[in-house]
N, C-alpha and C positions, 0 to 999 in steps of 0.2 A: 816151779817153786817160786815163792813170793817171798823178799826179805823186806820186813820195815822194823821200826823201831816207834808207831805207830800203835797204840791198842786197840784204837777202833778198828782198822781196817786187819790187823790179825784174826780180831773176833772173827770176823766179815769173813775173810778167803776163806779163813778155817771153817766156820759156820757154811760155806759153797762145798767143800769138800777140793779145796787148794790146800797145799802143803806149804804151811805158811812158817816163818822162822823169826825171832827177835833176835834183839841185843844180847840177850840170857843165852841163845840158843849158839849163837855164833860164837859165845866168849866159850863154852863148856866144846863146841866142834873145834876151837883152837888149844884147849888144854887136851885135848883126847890126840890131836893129831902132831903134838910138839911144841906149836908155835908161841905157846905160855905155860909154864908152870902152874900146880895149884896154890900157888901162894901170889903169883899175878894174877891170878882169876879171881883167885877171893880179894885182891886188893881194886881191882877194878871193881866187882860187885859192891863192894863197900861202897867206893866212890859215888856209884850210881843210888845205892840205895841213901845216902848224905846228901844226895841232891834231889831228890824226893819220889826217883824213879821207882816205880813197880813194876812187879813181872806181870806181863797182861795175863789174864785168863781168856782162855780160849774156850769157846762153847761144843 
């Protein structure tokens, strides 16, 4: 498994057939597993998206 916070290189492993994970992916595996609430997830995603971040697409 590959974690970046990187889009190109998401594309990229994913594009190879690596199982690749963002920033988006980690904050939603920390609301599923406890470690945030969905009201600190959505307040982070906000933040990211305020600072001009997107969620990469993957090919």
């Amino acid at each position: 498994m590959y974690v970046t916070d990187d889009g190109n290189a998401l594309r990229f492993a994913s594009g190879k057939g690596i199982t690749a994970i963002d920033t988006w992916d980690l904050l939603g595996l920390a609301e599923r597993t406890g470690r945030v609430v969905t009201e600190e997830r959505l307040a982070y995603e906000a933040h990211l998206k305020a600072k001009g971040r997107k969620r990469a697409r993957r090919r």
